[in-house]
Phi, psi and omega in degrees: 000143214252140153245150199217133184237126161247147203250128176205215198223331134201185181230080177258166214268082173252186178272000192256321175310329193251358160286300191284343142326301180325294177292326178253049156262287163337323199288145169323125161251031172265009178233352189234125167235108218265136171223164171255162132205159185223158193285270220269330193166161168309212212160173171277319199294351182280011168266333158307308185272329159296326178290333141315336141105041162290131166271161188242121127238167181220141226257359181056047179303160157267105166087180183282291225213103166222103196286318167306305220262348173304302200285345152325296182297332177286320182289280175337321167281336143282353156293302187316290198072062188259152181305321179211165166225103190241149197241166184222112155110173194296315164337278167331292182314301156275358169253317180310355221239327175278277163001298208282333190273330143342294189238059176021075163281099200292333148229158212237107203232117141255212233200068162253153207253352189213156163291129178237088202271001173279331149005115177259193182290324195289341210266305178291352170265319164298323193290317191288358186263317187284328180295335204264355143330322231235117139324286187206156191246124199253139137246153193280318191220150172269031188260349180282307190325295196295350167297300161007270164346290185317300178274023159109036173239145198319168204256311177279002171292313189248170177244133159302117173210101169339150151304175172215135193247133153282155174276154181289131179277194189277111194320178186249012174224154159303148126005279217288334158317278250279329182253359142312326193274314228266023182053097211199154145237214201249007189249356170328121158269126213229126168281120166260154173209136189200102167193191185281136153288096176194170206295332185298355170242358153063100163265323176322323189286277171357299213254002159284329201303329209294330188291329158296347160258008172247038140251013144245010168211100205305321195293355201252156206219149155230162172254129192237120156306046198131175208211161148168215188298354180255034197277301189303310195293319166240033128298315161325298197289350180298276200323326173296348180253013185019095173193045141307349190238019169251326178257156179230152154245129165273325186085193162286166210231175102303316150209090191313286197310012208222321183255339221275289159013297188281343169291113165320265202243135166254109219248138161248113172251043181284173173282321192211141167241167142290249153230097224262114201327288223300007160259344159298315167335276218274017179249322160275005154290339184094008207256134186311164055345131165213115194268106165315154186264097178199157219291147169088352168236017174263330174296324186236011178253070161301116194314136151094281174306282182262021178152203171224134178234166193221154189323167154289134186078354200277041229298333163293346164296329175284334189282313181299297163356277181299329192283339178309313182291323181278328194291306181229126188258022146253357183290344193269324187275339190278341171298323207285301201299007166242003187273342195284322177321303189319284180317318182276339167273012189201346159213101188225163211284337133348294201271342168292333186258341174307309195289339167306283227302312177338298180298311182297313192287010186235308194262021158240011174269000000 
């Protein structure tokens, strides 16, 4: 039995957190002996992996630059002494990856899940000095690769391997619960949106698009998903387009999977992605998508088929998109039913956990 330790940095309920959950709840354990860690703290997901009967540790970094928790992780990691170690997201990717290599882990798989175009130079000199540690490189799209690339790392360093989704079962509330809890009324047509608030998901473009649809349509709601540093700046822009009784902020949510369902459309307007869950989500749900046109959602969005994709900023692009989809319900059933297809034949979380095992299994015979 292979011991495989993976490293991230915590475990909140993100898409790169909820991939790796997945997988090392999947992996075969008659060939995998699975730990988790994490650099700074838990999370809820780290009750998924215990009950499952994982070990969490957590290594309790500090701060940005904590020379203790490096050596911590080294220290921990020469005890185990595990057959392989893969870290996921930037943080993990540098201390994990340095750590893992310190204390002669013999292969070193890092993790990158997004285009990271905020990225500086020094940050992007550690990733090409830590590739060359690296076994291998997992990515999510090949649009995280060519970013890569672009910025000097070997080619052959990396592997694709999609995200994996489950199709959605039937939620555990009605419509008519959901819009009763969000004081809504019962004819609401309701726009979703669910990611962290910050620039990188342009939620502002979202709640200009809803103010252009509601001067053709009284009925559209659009609901925001998550909480972060841009909350307080664009409620102030709600209220300046006075469409407070049209956007909602929810905040964070717990069951997502319980409202995602009820959404007519599901909009992603970021500039830059990985591969991005909450449209796999709501595409295994059966529910339409409209998508910024950027490298990784392109990977799951066919224009016209499984959804719409629209320029990045294209605020009026978005207002057509949905209204097209609210407009005729059957281009919206035919969209949902082929985006629940799409997902279950090419991106399920099976084939996601095959293609890890595959990869530990090549670079460990």
């Amino acid at each position: 039995m292979k011991r495989i330790v993976h490293i991230i940095p915590t475990l909140d309920r993100s898409g790169a957190e909820k991939q790796l959950t997945l997988l090392a709840i999947g992996l075969p354990r008659a060939e995998f002996q699975l730990e988790v860690i994490t650099l700074t703290r838990g999370g809820p997901l780290e009750a998924d992996l215990r009950q499952a009967g994982i070990s969490v540790t957590h290594i309790h970094k500090r701060g940005k630059l904590d020379p203790s928790a490096f050596w911590r992780l080294k220290k921990h990691l020469s005890a185990t002494a595990p057959d392989l170690v893969q870290t996921w997201l930037f943080a993990a990717n540098c201390y994990g990856r340095a750590a893992a290599w310190a204390a002669g882990v013999p292969v070193i798989v890092g993790g990158e899940r997004c285009v990271d175009p905020w990225k500086q130079s020094h940050e992007l000199f550690l990733d090409r000095v830590l590739a060359r540690k690296s076994a291998r490189i997992v990515v999510n799209s090949s649009g995280v690769s060519d970013f890569y690339r672009r910025k000097g790392i070997p080619a052959e360093k990396f592997v694709v391997i999609p995200n994996g989704v489950e199709l959605a079962s039937a939620p555990s509330r009605t419509r008519a619960d959901v819009l009763a809890e969000l004081q809504l009324p019962p004819h609401a047509r309701l726009l979703g949106a669910v990611g962290r608030l910050w620039r990188q998901k342009r939620m502002d473009d979202l709640i200009w698009a809803t103010d252009l649809l509601k001067v053709i349509r009284d009925d559209v709601h659009l609901l925001i998903i998550g909480d972060g540093p841009l909350r307080d700046q664009l409620e102030w822009f709600r209220r300046q387009v006075e469409i407070e009784d049209k956007v909602h902020f929810l905040g964070h949510r717990a069951d997502i999977p319980d409202l995602l369902p009820h959404f007519d459309v599901c909009l992603l307007s970021s500039e830059y992605e990985g591969l991005p869950n909450v449209l796999m989500e709501a595409m295994a749900a059966g529910v339409p998508v409209v998508g910024s046109d950027i490298a990784g959602t392109r990977d799951l969005v066919i224009n016209g088929e499984t959804g719409y994709l629209v320029p990045v900023g294209d605020r009026a692009g978005f207002a057509r998109a949905a209204r097209r989809i609210l407009d005729d319900p059957h281009l919206a059933q035919r969209l949902g039913a082929a985006g629940r297809v799409r997902m279950a034949e090419q991106f399920s979380v099976a084939q996601m956990i095959e293609r890890f095992a595959q990869l530990y299994r090549e670079l460990l015979s």
